[in-house]
KEFI-431962 format. One record per atom (N, C-alpha, C, O): x, y, z; residue in one letter. Coordinates in steps of 0.02 Angstrom, whole numbers, plus 50000, padded with zeros to 5 digits. Each point is the difference from the previous one (the first is absolute). Layout:
<rs>
XYZA
...
</rs>
This chain:
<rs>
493904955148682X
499984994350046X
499855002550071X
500175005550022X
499464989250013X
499935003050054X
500484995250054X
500054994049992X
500275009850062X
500214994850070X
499705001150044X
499895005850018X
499844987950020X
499635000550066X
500654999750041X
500424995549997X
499605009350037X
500684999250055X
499884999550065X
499465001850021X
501134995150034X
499504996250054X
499715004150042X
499554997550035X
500605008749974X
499385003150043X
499345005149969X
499765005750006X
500134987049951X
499395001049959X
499835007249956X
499425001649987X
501205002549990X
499635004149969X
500354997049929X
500304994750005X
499655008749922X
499955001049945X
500695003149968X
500205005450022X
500124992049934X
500415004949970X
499914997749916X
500044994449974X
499845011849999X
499624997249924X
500755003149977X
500285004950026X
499994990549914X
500735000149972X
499994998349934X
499664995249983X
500745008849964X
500274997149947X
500604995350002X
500395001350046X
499814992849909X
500464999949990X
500144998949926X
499574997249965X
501085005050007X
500294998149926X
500524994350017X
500134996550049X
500125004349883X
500494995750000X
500374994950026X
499774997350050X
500885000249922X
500164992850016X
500234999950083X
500415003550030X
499174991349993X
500084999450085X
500704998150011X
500325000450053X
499874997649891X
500974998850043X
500335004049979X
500584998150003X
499355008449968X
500355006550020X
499995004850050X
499665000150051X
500845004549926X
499995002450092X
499195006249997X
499695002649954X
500274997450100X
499455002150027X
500155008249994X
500535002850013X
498705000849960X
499995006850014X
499205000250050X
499464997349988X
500795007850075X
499344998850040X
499695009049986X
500255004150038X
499294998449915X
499945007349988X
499425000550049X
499514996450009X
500735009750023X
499485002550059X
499705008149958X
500315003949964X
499064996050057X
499775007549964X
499855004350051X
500104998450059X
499675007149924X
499855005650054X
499595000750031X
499564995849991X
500315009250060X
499404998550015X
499165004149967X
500035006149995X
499674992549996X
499255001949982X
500114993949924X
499645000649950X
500724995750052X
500294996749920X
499774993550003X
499574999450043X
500544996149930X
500114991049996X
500504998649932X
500345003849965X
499534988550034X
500514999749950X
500115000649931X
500464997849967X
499035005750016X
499805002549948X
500485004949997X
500165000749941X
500165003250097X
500285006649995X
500634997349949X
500245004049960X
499984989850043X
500504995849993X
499934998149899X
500434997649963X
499015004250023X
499894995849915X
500525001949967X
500154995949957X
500315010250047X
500545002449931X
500454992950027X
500214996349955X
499905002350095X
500594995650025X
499874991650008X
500454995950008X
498865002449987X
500114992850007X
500244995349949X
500364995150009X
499345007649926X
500094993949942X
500865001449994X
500454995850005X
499605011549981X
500615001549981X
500744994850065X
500544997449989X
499145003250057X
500684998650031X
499814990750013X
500434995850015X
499205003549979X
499924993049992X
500004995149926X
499904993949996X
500245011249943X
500464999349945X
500604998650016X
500274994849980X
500085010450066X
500624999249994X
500354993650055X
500574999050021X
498944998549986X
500264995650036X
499874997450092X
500174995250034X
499455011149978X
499854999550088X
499304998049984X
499545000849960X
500774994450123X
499014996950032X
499835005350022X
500435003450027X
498854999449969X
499705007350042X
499364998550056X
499494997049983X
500585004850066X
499414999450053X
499955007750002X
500415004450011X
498884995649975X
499655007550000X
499384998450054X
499644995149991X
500255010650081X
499594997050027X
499655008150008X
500285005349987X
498964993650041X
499635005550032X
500314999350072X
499994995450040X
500295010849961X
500404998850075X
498925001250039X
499505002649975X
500654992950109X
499595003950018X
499655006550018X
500245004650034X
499224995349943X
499545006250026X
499865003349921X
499645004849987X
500744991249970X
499875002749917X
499814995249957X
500254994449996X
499235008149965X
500014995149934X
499304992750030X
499485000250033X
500914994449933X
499324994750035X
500434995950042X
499884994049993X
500735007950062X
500114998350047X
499575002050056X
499615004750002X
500574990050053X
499565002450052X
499995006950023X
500425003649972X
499334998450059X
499955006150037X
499974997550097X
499634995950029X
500945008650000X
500054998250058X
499685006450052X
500045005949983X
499674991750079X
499705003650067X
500625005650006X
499885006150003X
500864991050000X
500625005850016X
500414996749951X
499954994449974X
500475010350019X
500584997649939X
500715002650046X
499995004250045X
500784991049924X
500485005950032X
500644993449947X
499954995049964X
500465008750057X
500374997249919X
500244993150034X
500474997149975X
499325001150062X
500084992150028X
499524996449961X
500214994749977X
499275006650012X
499364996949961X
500364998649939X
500124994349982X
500065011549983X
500364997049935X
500424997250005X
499974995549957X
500605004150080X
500594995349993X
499694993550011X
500374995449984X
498975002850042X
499814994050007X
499814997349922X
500284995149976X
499185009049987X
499695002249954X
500634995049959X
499964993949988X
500555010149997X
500824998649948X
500314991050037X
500204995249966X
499755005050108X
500184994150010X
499704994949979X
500244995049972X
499055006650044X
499454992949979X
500304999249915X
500404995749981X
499345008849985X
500154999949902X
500664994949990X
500014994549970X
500575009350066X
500664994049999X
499964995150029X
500504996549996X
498945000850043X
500254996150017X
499424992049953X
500124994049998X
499345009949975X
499664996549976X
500214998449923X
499774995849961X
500685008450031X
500684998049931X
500504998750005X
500455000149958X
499534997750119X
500684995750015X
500735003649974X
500464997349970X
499485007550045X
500365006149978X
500515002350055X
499805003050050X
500874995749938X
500475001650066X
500185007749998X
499965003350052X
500224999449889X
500345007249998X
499435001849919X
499694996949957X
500505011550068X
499425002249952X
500335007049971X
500604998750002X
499355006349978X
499995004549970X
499245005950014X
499414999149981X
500925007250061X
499255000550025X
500095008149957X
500555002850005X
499024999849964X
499885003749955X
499375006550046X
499444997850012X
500685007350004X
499505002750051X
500055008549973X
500525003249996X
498694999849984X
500235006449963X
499395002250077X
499534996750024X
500695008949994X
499505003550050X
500094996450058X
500534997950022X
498755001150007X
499824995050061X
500444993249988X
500384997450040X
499435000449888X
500544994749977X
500655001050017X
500274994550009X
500015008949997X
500795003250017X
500004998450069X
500324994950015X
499435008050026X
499835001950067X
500114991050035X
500434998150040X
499024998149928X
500004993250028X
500754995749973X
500364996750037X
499745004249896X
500514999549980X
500555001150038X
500364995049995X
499915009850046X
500535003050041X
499874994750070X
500484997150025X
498625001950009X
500184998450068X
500034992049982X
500104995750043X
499805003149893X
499774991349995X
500944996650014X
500244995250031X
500085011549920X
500914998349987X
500204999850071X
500364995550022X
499345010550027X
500475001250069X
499644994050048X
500135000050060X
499354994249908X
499724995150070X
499954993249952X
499754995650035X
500375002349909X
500084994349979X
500585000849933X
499954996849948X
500625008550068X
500734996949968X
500044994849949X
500074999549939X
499854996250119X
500414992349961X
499404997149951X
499954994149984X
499755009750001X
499284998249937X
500135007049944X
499555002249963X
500864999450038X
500085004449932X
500715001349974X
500485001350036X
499534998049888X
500544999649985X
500255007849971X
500585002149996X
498775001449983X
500415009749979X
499135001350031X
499584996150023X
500425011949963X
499745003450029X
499835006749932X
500435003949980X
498944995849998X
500025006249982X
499455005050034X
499464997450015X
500645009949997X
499475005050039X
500085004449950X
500515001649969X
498595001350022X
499935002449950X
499655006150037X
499584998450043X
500545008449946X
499475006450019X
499814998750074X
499395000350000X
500824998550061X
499934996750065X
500465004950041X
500365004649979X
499534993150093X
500165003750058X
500154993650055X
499664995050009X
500955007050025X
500294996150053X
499845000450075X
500064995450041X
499675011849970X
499875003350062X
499675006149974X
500095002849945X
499374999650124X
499825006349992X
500055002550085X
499664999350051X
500985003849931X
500225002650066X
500095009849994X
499965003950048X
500134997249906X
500065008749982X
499365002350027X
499594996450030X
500335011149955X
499255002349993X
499714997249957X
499644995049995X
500635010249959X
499894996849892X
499754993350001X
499464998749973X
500934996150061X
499824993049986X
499374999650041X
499464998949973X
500605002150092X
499234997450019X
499335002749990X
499444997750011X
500875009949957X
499425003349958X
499654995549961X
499394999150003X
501064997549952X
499834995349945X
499794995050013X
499604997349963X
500664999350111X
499424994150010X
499275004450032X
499494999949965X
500515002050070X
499315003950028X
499375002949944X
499394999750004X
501065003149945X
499675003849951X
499654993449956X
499414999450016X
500704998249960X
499984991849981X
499364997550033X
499465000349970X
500604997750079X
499464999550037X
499355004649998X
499414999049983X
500835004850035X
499285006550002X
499614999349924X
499404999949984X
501054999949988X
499814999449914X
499484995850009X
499435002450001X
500664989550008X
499514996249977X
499465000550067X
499484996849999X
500725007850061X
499304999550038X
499575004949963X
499384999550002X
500955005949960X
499505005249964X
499804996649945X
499545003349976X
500574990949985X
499774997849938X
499374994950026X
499564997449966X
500535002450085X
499454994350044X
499105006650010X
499404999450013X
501065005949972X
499385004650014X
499785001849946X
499405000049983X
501245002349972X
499645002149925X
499804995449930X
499695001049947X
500714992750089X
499604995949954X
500624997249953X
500575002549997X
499144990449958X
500884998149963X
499795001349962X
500124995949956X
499375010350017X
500325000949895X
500275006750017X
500295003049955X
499655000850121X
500575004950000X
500664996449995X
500445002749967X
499704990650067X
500474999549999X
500294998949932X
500465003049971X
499224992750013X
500144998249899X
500255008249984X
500585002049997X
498855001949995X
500315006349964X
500605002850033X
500375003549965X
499784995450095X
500685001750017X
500584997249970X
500455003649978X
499574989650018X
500374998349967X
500135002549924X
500474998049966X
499125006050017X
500075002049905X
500505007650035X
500275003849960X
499764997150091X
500465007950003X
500584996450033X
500465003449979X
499894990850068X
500354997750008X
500334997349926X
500505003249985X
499324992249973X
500255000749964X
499744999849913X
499824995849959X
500345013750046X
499685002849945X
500445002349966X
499845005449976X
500924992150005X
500425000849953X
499874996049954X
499714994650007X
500515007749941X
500044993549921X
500244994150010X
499704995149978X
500945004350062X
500354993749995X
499744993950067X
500234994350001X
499335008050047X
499604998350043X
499564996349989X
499914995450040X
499645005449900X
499294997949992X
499834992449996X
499414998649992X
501124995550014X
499894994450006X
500005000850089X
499564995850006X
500545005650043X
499875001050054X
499525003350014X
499644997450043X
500165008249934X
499215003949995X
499424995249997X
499544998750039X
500704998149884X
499244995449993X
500164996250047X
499565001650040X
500854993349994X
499984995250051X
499665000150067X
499624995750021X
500695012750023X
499804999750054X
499345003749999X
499724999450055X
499845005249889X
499415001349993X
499324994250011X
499435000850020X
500954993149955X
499704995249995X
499924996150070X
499444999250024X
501264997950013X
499934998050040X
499715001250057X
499824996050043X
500155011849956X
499895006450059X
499494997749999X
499914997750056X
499525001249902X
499284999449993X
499944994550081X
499705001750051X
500584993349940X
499704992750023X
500684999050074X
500184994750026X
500075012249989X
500354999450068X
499504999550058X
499435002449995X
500814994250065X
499824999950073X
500325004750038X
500454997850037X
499415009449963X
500395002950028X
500044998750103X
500335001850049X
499324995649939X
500154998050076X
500784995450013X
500475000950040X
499404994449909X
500664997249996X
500645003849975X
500534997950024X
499515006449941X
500485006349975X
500375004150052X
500575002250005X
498844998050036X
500265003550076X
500444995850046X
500505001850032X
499214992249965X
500364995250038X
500465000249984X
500395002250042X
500004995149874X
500494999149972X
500295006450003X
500584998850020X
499385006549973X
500365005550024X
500145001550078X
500515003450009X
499224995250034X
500184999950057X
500734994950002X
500565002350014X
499334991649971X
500404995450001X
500665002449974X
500475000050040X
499635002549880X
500565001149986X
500525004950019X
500604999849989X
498985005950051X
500215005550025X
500344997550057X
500515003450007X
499444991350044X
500434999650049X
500654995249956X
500364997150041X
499765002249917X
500634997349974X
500515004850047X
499895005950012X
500684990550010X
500675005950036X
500564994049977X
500334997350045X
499765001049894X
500574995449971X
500675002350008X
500414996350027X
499785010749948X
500235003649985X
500654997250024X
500274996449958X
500075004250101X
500414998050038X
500234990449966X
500564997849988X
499014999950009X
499984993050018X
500324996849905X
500284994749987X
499525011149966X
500334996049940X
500595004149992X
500165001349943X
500285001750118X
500624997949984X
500554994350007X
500564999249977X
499034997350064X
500294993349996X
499934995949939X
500454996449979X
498825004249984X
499894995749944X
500485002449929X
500015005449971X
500434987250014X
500405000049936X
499744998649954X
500295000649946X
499234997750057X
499534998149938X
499895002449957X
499655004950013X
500484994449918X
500045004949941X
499485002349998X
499544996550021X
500275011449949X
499415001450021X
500055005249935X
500565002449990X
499044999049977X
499685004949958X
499545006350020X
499394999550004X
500905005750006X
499495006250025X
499585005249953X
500305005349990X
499354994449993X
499735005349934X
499635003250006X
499504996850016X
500385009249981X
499315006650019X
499865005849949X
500505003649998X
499174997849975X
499615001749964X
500315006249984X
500265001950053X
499865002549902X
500515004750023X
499425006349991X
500315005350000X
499254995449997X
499275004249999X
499655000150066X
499575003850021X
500654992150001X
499735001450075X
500345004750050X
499785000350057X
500745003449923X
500345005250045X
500544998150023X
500084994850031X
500305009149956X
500694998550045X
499984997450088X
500294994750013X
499415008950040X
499624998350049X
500024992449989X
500474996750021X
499145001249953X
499634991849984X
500574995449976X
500044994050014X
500465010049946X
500694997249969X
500454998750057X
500374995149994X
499695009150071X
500484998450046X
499734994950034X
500364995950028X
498895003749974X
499834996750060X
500334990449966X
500324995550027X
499405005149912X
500404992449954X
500685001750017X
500284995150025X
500115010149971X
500754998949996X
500164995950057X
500404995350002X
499205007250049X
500204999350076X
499964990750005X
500434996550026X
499075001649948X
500004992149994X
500534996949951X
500194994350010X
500095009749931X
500264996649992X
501015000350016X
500474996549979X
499505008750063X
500605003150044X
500234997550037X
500594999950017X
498644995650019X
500204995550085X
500084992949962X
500474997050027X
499284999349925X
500454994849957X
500694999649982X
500325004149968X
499884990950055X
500774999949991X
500024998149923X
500485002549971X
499164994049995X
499994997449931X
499645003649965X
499654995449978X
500145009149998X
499395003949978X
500255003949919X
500485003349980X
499014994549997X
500195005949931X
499245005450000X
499444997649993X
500645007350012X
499355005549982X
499965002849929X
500474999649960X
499115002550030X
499564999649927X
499375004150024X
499474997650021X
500775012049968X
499415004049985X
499665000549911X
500225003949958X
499234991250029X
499885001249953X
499655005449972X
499525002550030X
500674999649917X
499535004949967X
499285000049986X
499764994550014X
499875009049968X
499375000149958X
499484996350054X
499534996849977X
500575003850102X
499644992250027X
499885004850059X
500285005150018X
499184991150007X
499605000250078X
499924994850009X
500224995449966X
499265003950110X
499984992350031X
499605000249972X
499885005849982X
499724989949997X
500684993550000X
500314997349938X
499694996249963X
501295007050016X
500084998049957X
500004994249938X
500115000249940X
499704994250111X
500054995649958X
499285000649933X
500004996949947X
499625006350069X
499284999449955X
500095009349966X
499655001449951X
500765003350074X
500095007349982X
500534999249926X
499965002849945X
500454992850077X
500474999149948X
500394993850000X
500584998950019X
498934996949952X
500234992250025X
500784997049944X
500414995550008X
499515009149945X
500645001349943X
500504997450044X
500144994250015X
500115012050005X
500585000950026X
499974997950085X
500535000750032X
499054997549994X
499994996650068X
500104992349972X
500214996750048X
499724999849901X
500174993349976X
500675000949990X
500474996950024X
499535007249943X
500754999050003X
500755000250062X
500544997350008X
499135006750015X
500614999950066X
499714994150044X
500374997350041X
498955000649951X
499864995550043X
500454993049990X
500324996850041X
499565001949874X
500214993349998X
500775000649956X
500224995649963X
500095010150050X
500584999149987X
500615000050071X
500604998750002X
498785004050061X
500204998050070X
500154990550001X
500474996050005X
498655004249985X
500094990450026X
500414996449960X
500374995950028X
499675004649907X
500734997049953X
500805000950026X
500464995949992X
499565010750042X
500954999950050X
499874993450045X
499504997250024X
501045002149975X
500144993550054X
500155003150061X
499764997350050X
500735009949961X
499815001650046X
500355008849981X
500395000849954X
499415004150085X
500135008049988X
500555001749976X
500254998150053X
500205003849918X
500515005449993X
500375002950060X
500494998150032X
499075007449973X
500275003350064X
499455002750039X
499685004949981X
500214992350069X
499415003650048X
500045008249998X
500485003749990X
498954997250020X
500045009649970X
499455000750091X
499805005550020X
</rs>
């Protein structure tokens, strides 16, 4: 489906299931759309959730914007709820998805009812961290030179384990038909995230999960988000990279939707 939203750009969206259940809003990563999302739509809209799956901008056959900055998307998520008349939502965010996920919870609250962040970052304030936004960047200005079936073949050594290869074939594919001009943007954008501080106020039940193959390094930087939550349960999964939900969608279903089934946490960890 497509929405014309009022300052005329585009947001192309799935939705499943029954509109008077509660709402899951899944955000994907970036170089991704919502395709990244297929192990999870039918399945969780079986079990009972309405799903809004959108091309965040600058991905997929959403518009593509002149500048991007994670204000664009929170507009992006507002328009979708509001054209489903949708008060509280369930916002689902693995990567960049995470990232918007965190600033959407710390500037429109009272529109979400849990929170899950998947393989994501709160701040890049270390070296290490702003290595990783900078490095990021440089990446797709060098793929702008060498071309996207280097990038495609990059992706077959990113992820060239056995238990990977439903993510292999995905982003080989998508890589093909990226705007890396827009990639840059969207990485510029997510890199100034500085939440960090700001979701220790948020009680909001929240689900934290990171890939447990991506390095310990990468494991603290999730702990750290889900440390400054006062409500938080974390979940380093096994066998998984970013983005787990499509690396090992098994066992990311499962902690996912045995999260949204509690009524509310145990014990904040």
């Amino acid at each position: 489906m497509i929405l014309k939203n009022p300052d005329n750009t585009e947001t192309y969206y799935q939705t499943l299931g029954n509109r008077s259940a509660k709402t899951l809003v899944l955000l994907h990563g970036i170089g991704a759309d919502c395709g990244m999302w297929q192990p999870q739509m039918k399945k969780y809209a079986n079990r009972g959730y309405h799903l809004l799956v959108p091309d965040l901008f600058g991905h997929g056959r959403s518009s593509k914007l002149s500048h991007i900055t994670l204000s664009d998307w929170h507009n992006q998520i507002n328009w979708l709820l509001e054209r489903h008349d949708i008060k509280k939502c369930t916002l689902i965010g693995v990567s960049m998805g995470g990232v918007i996920t965190q600033s959407f919870v710390v500037n429109y609250l009272d529109k979400v009812e849990k929170a899950i962040v998947v393989d994501s970052f709160s701040e890049l304030k270390t070296y290490k961290e702003k290595l990783l936004g900078f490095s990021a960047v440089v990446g797709f200005n060098l793929f702008k030179f060498l071309g996207k079936k280097f990038l495609s073949k990059g992706m077959e050594l990113n992820y060239s384990q056995s238990y990977a290869q439903p993510a292999r074939d995905y982003f080989q594919k998508v890589s093909l038909n990226l705007d890396l001009n827009q990639m840059i943007l969207a990485r510029k954008a997510i890199n100034k995230i500085d939440d960090l501080e700001k979701l220790k106020s948020i009680t909001l039940p929240t689900l934290v999960i990171v890939g447990a193959q991506l390095g310990q390094w990468f494991i603290e930087v999730n702990r750290k988000i889900a440390n400054s939550l006062p409500n938080s349960q974390f979940v380093i999964l096994e066998n998984s990279i970013d983005p787990s939900n499509l690396v090992n969608p098994v066992e990311f279903d499962r902690y996912v939707l045995e999260f949204l089934q509690r009524e509310s946490l145990d014990s904040p960890t």
